[in-house]
Backbone as CSV, one residue per row, in Angstrom:
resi,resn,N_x,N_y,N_z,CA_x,CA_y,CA_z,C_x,C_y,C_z
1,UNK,-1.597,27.870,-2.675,-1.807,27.380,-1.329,-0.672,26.445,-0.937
2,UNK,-0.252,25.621,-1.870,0.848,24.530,-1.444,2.043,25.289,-1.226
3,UNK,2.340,26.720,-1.958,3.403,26.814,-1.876,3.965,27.576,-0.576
4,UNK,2.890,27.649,-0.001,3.166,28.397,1.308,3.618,27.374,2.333
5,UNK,2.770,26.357,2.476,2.640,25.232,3.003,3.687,24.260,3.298
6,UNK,4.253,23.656,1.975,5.244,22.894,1.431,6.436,23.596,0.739
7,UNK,6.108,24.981,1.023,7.827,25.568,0.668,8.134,26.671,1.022
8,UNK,8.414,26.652,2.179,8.627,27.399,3.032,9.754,28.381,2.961
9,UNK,10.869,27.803,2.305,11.731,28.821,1.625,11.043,29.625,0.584
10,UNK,10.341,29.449,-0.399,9.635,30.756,-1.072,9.012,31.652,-0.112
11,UNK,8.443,30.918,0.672,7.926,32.311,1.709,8.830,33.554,2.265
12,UNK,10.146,32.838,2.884,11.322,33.096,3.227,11.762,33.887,2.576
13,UNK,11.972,33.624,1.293,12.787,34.770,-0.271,11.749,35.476,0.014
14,UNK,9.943,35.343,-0.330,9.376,36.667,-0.756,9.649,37.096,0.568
15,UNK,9.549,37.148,1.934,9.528,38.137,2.906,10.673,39.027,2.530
16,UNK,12.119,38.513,2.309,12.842,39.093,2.445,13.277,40.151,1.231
17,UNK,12.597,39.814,-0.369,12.441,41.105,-1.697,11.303,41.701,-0.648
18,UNK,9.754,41.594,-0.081,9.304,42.714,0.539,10.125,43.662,1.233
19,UNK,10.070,43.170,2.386,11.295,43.889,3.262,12.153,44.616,2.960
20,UNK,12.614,44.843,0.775,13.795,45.326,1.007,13.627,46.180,-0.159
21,UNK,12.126,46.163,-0.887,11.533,46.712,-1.924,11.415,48.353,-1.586
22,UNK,11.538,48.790,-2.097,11.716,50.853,-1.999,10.282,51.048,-2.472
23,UNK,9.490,51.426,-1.316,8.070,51.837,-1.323,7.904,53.021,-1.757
24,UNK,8.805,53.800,-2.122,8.719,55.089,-2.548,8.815,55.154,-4.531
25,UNK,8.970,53.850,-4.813,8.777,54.143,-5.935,6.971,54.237,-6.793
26,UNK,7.080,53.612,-7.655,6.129,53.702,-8.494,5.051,53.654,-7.861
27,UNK,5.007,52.514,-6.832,3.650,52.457,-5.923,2.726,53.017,-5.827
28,UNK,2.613,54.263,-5.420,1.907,55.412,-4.593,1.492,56.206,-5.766
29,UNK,1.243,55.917,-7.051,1.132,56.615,-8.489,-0.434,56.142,-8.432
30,UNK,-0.663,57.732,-9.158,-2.640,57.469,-9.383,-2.917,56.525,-10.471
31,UNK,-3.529,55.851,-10.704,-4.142,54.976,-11.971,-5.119,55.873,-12.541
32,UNK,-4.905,56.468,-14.169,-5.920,56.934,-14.528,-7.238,55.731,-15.393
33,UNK,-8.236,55.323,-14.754,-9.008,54.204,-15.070,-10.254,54.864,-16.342
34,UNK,-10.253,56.014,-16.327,-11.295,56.777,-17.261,-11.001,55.750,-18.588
35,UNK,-9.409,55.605,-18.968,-9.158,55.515,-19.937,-9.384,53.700,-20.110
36,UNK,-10.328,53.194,-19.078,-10.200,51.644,-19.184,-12.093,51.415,-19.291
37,UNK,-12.792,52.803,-19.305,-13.946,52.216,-19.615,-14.461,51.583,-20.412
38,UNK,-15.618,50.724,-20.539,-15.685,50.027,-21.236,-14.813,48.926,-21.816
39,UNK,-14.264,48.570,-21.074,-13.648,47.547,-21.272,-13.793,46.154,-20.774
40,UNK,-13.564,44.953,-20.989,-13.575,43.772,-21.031,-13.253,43.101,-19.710
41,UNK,-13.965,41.863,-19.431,-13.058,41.649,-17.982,-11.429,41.192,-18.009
42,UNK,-11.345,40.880,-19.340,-9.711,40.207,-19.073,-8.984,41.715,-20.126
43,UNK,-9.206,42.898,-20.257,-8.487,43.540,-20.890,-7.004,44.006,-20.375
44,UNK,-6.092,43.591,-21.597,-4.259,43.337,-20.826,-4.098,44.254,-20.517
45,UNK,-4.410,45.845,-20.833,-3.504,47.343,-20.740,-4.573,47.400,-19.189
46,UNK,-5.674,46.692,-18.936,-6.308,47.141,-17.581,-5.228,46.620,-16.360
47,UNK,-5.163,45.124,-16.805,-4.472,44.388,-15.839,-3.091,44.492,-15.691
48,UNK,-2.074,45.180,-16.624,-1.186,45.202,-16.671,-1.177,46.790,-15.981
49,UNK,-1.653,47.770,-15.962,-1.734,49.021,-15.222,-2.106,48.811,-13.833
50,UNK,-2.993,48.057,-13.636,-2.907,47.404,-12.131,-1.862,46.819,-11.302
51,UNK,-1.503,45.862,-12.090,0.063,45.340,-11.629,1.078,46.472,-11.179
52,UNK,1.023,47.706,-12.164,2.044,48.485,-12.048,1.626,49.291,-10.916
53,UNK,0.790,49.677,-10.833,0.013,50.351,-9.531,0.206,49.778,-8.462
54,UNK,0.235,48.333,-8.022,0.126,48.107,-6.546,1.492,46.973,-6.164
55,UNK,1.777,47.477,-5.468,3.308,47.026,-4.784,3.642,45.662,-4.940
56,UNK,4.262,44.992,-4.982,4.407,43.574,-4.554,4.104,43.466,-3.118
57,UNK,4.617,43.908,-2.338,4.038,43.655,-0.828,2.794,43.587,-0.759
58,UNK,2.207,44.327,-1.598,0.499,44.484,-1.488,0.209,42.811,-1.903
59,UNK,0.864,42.423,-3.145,0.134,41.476,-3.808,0.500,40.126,-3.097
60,UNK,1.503,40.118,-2.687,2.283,38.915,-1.685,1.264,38.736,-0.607
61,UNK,0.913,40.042,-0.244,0.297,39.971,1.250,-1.637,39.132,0.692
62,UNK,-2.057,39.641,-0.219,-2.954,38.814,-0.321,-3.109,38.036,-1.022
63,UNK,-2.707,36.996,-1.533,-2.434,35.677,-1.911,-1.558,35.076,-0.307
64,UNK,-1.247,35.506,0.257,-0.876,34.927,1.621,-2.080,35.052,2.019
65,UNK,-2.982,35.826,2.386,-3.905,35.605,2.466,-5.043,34.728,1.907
66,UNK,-5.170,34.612,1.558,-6.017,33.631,0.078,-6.154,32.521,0.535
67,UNK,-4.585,32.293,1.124,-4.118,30.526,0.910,-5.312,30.141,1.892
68,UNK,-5.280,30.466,3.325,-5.839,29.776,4.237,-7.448,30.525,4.636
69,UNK,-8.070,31.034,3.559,-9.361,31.776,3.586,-10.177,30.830,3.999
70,UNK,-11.703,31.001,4.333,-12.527,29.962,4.194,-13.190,30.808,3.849
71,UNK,-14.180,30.956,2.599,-15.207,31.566,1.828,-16.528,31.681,2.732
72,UNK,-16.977,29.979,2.227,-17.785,29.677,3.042,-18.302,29.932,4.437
73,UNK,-17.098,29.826,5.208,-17.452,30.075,6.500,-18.026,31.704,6.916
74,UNK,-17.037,32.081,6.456,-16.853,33.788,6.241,-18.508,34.096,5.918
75,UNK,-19.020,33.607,4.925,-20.275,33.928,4.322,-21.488,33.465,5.141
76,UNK,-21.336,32.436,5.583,-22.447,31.622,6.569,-22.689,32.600,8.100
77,UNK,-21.149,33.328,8.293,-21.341,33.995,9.355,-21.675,35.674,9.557
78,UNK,-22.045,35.772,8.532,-22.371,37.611,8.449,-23.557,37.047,8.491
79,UNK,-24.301,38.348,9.422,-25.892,38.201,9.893,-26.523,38.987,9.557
80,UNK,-25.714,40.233,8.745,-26.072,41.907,8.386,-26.717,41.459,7.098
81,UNK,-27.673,42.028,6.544,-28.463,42.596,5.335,-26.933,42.282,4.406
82,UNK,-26.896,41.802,3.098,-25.837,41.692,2.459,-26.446,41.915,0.435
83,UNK,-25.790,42.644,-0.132,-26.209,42.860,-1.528,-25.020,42.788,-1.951
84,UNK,-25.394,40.881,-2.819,-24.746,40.786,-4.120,-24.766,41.175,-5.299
85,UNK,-24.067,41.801,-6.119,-24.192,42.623,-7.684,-23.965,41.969,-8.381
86,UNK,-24.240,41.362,-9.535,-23.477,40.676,-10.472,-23.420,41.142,-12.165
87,UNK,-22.655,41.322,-12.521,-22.559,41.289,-14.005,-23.276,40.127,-14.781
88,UNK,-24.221,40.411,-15.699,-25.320,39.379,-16.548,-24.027,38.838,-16.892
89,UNK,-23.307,39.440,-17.864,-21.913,38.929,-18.826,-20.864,38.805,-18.147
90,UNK,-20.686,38.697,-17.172,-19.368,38.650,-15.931,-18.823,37.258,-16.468
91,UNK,-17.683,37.045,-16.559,-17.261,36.211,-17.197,-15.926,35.273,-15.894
92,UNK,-15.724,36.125,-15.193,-14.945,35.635,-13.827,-15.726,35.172,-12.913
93,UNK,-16.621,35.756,-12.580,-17.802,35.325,-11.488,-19.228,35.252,-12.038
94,UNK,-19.268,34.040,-13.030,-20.649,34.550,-13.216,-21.851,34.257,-12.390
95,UNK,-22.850,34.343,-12.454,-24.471,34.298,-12.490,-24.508,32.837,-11.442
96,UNK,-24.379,32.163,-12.133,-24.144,30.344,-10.979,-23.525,30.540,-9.605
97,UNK,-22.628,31.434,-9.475,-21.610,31.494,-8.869,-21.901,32.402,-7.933
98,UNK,-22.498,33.265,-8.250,-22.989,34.632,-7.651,-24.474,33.706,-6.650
99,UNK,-25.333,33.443,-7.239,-26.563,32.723,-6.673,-25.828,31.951,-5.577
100,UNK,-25.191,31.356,-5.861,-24.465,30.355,-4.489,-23.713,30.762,-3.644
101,UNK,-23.118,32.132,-3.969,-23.053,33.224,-3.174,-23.543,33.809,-2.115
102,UNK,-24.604,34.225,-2.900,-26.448,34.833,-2.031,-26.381,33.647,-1.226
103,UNK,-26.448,32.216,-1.374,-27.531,31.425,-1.129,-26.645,30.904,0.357
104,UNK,-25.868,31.788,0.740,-24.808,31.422,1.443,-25.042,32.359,2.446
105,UNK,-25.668,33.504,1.681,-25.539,34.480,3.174,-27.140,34.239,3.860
106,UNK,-27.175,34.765,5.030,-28.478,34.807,5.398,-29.275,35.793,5.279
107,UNK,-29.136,36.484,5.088,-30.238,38.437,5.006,-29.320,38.105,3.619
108,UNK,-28.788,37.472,2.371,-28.336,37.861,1.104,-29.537,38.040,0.016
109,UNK,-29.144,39.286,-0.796,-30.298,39.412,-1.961,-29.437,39.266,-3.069
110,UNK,-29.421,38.894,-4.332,-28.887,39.185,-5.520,-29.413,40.264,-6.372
111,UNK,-28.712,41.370,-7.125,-28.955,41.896,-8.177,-28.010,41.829,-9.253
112,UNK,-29.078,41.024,-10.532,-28.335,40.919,-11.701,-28.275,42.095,-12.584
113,UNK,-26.924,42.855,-12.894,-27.282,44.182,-13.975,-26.799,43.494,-15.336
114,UNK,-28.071,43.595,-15.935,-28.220,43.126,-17.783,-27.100,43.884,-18.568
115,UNK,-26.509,42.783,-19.238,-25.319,43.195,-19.593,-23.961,43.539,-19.644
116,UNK,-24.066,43.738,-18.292,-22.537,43.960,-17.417,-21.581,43.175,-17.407
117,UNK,-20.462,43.194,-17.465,-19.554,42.386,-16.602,-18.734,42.482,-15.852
118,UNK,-17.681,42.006,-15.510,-17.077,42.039,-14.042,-17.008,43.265,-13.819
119,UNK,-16.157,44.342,-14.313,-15.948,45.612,-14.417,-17.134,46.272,-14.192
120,UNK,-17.928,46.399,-13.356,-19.274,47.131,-13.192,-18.942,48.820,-12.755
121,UNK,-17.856,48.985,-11.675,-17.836,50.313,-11.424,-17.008,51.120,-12.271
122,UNK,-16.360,50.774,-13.619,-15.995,51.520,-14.560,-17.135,51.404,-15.822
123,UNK,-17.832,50.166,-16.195,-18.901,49.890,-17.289,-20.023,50.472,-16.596
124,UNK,-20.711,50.330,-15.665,-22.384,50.642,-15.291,-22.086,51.432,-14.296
125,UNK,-21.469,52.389,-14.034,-21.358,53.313,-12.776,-22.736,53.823,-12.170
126,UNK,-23.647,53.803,-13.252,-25.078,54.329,-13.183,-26.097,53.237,-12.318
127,UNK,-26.151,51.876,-13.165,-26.671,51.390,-12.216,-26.176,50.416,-11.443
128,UNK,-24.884,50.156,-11.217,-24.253,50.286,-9.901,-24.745,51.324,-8.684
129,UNK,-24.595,51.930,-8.827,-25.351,53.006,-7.698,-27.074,53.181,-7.322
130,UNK,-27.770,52.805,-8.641,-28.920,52.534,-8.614,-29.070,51.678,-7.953
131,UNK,-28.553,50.258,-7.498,-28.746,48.914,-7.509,-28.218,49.302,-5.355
132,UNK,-26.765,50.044,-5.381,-27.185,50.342,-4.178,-27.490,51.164,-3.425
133,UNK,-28.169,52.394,-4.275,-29.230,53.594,-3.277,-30.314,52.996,-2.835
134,UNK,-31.173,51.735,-3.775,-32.378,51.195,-3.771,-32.162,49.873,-2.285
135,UNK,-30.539,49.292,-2.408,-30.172,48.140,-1.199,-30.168,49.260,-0.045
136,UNK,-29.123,50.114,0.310,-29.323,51.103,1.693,-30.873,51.997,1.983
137,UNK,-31.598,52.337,1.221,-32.441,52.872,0.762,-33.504,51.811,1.332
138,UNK,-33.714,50.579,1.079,-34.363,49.342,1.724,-33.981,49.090,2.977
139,UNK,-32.669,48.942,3.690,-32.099,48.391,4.695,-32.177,49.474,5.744
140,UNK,-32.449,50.579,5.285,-32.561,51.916,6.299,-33.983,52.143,6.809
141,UNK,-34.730,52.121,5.686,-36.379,52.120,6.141,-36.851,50.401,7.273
142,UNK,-36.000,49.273,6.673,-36.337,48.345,7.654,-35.241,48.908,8.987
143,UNK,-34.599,48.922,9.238,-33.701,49.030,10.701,-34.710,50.471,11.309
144,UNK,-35.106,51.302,10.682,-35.778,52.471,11.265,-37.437,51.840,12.101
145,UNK,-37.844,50.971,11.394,-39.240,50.145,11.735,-38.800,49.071,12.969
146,UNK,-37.819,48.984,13.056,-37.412,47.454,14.039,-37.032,48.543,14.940
């Protein structure tokens, strides 16, 4: 956040490596993720295949973003039906974190999946989807009654 702020020449340099970065390289390459199931939330060959996958412009652009987010606000102001997921074992976002989450939105529900962690749509693909056929599946039968 400061460095956007208070140094304004780094901003300056990264615009100008974006601007001049060849989008035609590696970028636009599929990630094969099969080979990252089951895996850990901090696993290096996951995060390091990610890195290689998405551009610097991509990553510049949101951490520029980031800096001046407001979470909170953002969350206080959605009025829509909202389903939080959380990994039991989520180790980046856990369980505390997630509840204060929910407790932020207004229509927010939490579902905890036992066992999980961050990685839910490569570890629990199953009930990931369980968790939201049963949220749209709820939110469709109420909007059909109102």
């Amino acid at each position: 956040h400061k460095l956007f702020h208070e140094h304004p020449f780094a901003v300056r340099l990264l615009n100008h490596i974006v601007e001049h970065e060849d989008l035609r390289k590696k970028h636009f390459s599929h990630a094969d993720y099969e080979q990252f199931v089951g895996t850990g939330d901090y696993d290096a060959k996951r995060i390091v295949s990610d890195i290689m996958h998405t551009s610097f412009k991509s990553w510049f652009f949101t951490y520029e973003s980031i800096a001046d987010f407001n979470g909170i606000a953002a969350l206080r102001s959605i009025k829509q039906p909202v389903l939080v997921i959380e990994g039991e074992e989520d180790s980046i976002f856990d369980v505390v974190q997630a509840k204060k989450i929910t407790s932020l939105l207004e229509h927010g529900s939490l579902d905890i999946i036992p066992a999980a962690n961050h990685v839910l749509v490569l570890n629990n693909p199953g009930a990931l989807e369980h968790e939201l056929f049963a949220f749209l599946t709820a939110i469709s039968s109420a909007g059909a009654k109102g």
